[in-house]
MMTF fields as JSON, N, C-alpha, C and O atoms, coordinates in Angstrom:
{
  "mmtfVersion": "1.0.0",
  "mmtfProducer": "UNKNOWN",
  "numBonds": 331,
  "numAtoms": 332,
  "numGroups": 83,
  "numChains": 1,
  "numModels": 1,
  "chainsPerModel": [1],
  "groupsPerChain": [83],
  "chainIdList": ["A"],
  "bondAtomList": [4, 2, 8, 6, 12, 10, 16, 14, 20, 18, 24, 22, 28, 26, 32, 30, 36, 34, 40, 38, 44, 42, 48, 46, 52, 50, 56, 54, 60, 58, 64, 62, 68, 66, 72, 70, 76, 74, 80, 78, 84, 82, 88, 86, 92, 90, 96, 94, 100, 98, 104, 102, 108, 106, 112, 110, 116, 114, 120, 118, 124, 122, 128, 126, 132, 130, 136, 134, 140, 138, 144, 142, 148, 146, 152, 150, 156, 154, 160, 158, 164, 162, 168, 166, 172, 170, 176, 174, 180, 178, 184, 182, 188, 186, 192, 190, 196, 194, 200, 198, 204, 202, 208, 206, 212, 210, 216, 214, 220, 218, 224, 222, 228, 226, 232, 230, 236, 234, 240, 238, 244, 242, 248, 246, 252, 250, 256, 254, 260, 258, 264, 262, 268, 266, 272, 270, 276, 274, 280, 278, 284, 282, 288, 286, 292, 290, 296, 294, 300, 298, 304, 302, 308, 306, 312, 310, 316, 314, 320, 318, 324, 322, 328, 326],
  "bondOrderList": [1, 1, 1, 1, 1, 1, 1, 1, 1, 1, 1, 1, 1, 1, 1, 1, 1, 1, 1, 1, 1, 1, 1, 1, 1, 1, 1, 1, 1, 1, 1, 1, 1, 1, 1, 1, 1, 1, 1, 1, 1, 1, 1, 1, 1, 1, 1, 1, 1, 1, 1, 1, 1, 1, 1, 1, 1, 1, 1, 1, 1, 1, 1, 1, 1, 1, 1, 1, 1, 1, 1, 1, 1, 1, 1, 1, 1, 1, 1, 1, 1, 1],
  "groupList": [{"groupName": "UNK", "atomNameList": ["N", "CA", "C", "O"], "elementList": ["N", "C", "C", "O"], "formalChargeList": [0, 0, 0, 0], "bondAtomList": [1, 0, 2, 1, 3, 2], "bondOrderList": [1, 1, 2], "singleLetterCode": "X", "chemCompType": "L-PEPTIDE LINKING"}],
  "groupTypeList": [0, 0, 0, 0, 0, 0, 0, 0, 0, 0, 0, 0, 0, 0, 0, 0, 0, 0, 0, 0, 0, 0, 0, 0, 0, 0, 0, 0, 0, 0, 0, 0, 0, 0, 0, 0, 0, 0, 0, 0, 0, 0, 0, 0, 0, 0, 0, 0, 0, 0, 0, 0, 0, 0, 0, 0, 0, 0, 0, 0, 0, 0, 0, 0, 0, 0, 0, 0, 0, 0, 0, 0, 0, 0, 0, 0, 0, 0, 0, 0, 0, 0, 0],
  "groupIdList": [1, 2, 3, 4, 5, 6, 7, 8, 9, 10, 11, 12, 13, 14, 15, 16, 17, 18, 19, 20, 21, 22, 23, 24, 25, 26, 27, 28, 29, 30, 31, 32, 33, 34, 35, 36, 37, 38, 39, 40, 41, 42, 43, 44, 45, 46, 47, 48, 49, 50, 51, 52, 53, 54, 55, 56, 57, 58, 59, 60, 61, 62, 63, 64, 65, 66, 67, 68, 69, 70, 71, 72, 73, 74, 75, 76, 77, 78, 79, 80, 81, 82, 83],
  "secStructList": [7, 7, 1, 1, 7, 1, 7, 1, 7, 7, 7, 7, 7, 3, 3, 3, 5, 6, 6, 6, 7, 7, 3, 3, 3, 7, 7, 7, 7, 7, 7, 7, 1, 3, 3, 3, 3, 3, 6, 6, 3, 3, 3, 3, 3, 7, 7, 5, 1, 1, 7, 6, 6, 6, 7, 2, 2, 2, 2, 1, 7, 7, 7, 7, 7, 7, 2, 2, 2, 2, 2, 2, 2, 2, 2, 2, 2, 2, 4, 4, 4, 7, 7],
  "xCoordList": [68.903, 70.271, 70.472, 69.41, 71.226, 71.909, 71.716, 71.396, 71.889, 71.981, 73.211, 73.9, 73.932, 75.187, 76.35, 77.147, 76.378, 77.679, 78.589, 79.73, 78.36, 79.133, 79.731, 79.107, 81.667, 81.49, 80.956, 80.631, 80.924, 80.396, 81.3, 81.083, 82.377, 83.547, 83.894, 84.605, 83.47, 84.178, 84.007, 83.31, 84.816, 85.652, 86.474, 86.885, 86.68, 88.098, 88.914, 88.742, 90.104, 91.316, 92.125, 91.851, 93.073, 94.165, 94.914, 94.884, 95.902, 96.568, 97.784, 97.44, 99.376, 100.38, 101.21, 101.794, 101.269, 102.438, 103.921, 104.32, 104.852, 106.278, 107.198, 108.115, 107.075, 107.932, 107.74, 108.735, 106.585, 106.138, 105.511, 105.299, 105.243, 104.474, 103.054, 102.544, 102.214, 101.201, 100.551, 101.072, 99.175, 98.039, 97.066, 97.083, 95.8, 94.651, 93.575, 93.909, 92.452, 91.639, 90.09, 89.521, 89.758, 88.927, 88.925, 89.649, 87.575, 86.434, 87.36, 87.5, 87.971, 88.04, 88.142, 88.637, 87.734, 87.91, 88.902, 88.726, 90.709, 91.859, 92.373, 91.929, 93.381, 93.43, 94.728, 95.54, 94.516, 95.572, 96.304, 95.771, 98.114, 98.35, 98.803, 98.705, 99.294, 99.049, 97.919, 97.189, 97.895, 97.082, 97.72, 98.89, 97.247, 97.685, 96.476, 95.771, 96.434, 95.472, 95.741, 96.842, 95.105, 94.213, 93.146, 92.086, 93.284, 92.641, 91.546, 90.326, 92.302, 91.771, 91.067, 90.175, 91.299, 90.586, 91.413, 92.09, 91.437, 92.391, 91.693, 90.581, 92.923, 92.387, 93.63, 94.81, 93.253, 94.076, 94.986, 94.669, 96.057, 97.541, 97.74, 97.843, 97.785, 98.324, 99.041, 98.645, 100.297, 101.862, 101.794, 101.709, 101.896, 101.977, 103.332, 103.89, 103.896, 105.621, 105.093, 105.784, 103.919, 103.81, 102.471, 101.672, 101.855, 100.226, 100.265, 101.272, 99.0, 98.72, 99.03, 98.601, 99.881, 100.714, 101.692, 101.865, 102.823, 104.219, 104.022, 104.977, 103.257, 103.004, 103.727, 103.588, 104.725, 105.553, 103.811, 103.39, 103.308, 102.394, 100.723, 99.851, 100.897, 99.953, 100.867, 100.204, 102.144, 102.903, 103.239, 103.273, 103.631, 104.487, 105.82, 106.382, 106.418, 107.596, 107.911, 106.929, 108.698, 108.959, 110.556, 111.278, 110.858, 112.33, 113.036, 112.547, 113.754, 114.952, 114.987, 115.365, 114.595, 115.143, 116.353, 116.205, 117.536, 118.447, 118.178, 118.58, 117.349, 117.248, 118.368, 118.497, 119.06, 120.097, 121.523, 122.387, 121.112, 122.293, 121.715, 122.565, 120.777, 120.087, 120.522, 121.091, 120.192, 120.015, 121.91, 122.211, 122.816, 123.754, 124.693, 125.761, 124.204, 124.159, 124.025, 124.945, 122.762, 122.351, 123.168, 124.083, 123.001, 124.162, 125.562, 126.101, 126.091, 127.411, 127.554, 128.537, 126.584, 125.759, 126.079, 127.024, 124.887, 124.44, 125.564, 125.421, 126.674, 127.294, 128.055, 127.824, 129.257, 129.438, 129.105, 129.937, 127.453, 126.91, 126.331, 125.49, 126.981, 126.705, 127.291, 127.791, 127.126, 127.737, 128.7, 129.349],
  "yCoordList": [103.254, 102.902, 101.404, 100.799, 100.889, 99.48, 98.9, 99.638, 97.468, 96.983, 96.694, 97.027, 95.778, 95.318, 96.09, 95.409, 97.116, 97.121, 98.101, 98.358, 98.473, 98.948, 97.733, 96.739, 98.219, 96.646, 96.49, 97.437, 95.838, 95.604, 95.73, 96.314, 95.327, 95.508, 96.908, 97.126, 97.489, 99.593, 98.846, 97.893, 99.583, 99.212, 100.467, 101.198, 100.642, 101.552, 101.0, 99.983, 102.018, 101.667, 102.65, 103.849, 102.114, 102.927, 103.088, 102.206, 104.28, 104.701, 105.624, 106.387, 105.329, 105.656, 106.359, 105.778, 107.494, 108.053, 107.749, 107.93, 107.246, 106.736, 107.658, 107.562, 108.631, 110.207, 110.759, 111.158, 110.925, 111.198, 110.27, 110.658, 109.471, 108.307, 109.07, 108.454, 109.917, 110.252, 108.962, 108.058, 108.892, 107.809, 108.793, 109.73, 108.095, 108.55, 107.455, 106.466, 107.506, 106.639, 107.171, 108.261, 106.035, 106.632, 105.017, 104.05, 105.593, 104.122, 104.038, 105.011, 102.662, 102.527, 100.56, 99.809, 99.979, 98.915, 98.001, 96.795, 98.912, 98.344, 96.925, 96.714, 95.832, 94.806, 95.592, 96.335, 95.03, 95.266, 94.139, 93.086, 94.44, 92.86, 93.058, 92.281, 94.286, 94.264, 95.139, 95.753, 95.08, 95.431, 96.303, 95.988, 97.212, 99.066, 98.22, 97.286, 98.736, 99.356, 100.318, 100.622, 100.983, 102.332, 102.383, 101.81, 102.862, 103.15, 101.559, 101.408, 100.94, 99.128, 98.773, 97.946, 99.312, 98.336, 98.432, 99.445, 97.226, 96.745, 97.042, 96.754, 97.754, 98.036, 97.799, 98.073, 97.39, 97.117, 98.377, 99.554, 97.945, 99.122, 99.096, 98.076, 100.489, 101.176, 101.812, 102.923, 101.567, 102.693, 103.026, 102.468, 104.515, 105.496, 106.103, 106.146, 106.498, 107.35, 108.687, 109.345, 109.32, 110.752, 111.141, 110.698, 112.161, 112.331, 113.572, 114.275, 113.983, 115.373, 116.067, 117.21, 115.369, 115.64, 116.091, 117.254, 115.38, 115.274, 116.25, 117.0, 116.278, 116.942, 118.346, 118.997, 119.069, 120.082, 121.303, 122.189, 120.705, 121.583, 121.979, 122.836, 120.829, 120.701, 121.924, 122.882, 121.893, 122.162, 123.227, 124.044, 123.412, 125.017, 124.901, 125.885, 124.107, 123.605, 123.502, 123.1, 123.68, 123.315, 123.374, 124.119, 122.286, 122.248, 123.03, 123.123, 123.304, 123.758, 122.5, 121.328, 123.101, 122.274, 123.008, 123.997, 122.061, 122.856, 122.458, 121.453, 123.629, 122.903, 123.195, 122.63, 124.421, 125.098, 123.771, 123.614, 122.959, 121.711, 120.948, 120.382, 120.768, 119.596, 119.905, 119.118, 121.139, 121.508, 121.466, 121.862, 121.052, 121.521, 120.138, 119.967, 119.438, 117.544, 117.516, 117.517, 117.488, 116.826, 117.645, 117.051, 118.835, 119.194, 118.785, 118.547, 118.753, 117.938, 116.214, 115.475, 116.041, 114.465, 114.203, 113.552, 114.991, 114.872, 115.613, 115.547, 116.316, 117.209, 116.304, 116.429, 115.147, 114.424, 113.983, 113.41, 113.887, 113.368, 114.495, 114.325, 115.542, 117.022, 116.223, 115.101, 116.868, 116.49, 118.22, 118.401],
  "zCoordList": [124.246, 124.558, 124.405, 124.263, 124.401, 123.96, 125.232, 126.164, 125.442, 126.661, 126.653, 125.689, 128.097, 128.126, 127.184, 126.539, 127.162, 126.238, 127.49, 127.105, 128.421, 129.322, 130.283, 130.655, 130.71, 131.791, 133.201, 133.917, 133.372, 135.117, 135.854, 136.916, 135.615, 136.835, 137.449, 138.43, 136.937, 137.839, 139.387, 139.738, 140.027, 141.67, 141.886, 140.985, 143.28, 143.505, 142.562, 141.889, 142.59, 142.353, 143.169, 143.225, 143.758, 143.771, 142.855, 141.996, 142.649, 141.703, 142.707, 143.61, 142.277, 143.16, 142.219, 141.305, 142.407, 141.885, 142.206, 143.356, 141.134, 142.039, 142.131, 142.947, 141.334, 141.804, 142.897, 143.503, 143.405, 144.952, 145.711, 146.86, 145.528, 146.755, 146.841, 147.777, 146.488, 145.812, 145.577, 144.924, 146.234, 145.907, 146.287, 147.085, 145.114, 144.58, 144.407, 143.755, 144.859, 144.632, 143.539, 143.594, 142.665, 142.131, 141.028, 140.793, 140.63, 140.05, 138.598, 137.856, 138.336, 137.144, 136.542, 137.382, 135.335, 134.994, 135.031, 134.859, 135.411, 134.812, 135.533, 136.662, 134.888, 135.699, 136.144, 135.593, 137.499, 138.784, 139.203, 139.554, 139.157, 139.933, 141.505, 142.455, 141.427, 143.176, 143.5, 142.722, 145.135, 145.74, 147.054, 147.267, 147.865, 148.341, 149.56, 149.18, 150.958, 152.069, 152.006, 151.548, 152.316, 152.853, 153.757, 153.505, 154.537, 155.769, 156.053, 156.116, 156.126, 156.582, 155.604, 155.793, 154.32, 153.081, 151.933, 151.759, 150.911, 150.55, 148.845, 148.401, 148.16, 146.725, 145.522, 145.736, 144.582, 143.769, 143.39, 143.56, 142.897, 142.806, 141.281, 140.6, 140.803, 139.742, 139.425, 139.073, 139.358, 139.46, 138.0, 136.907, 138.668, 137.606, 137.523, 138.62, 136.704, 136.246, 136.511, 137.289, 136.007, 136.181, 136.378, 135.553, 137.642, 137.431, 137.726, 137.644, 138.147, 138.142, 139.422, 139.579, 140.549, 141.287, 141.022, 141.389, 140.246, 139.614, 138.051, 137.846, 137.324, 136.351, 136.367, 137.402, 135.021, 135.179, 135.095, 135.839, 133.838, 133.209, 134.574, 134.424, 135.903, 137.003, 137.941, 138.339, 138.235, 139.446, 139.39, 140.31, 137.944, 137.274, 137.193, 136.714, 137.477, 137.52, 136.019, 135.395, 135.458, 133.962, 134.082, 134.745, 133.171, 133.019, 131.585, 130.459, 131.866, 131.146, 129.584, 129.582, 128.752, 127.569, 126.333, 125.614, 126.466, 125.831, 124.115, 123.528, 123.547, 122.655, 121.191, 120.106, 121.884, 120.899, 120.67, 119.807, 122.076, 122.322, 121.329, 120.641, 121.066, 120.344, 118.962, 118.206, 118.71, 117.274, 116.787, 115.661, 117.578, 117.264, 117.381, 116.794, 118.048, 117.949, 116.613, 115.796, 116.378, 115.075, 114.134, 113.564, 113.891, 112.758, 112.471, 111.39, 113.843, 113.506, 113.546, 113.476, 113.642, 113.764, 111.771, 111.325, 110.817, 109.787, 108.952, 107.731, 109.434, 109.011, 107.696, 106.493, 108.528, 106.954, 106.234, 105.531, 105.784, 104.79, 103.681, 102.798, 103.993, 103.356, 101.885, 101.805, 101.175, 99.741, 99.453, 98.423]
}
């Protein structure tokens, strides 16, 4: 195996879901500019938009996609450039 080519820094991290206020802790390299407590110790903060909390495809939740609306935008979207 190689030497040094892995980094040294792995640490907690926190990680916050902002759709639910969902935090998760777990080892990773990333730079953090804030910082989260948890239970009297202090770990760098990672806001996340969507995780495996909030996830449609984690929860079962799936939304509604109109896609017959879409398809019917764009046709009358592209419609006057018909020849």
């Amino acid at each position: 195996m190689k030497a040094d080519i892995h980094p040294d820094n792995y640490r907690l991290v926190a990680f916050k879901d902002m759709s639910n206020e969902d935090v998760f802790l777990t080892k990773s390299t990333v730079n953090a500019k804030e910082t989260i407590e948890i239970d009297g110790s202090e770990y760098p903060l990672v806001k996340l938009e969507i995780s495996r909390t909030s996830h449609p495809f984690y929860t079962g939740k799936t939304k509604l996609v109109d896609t017959a609306g879409r398809i019917d935008k764009f046709k009358n979207k592209y419609a006057k450039f018909k020849k």
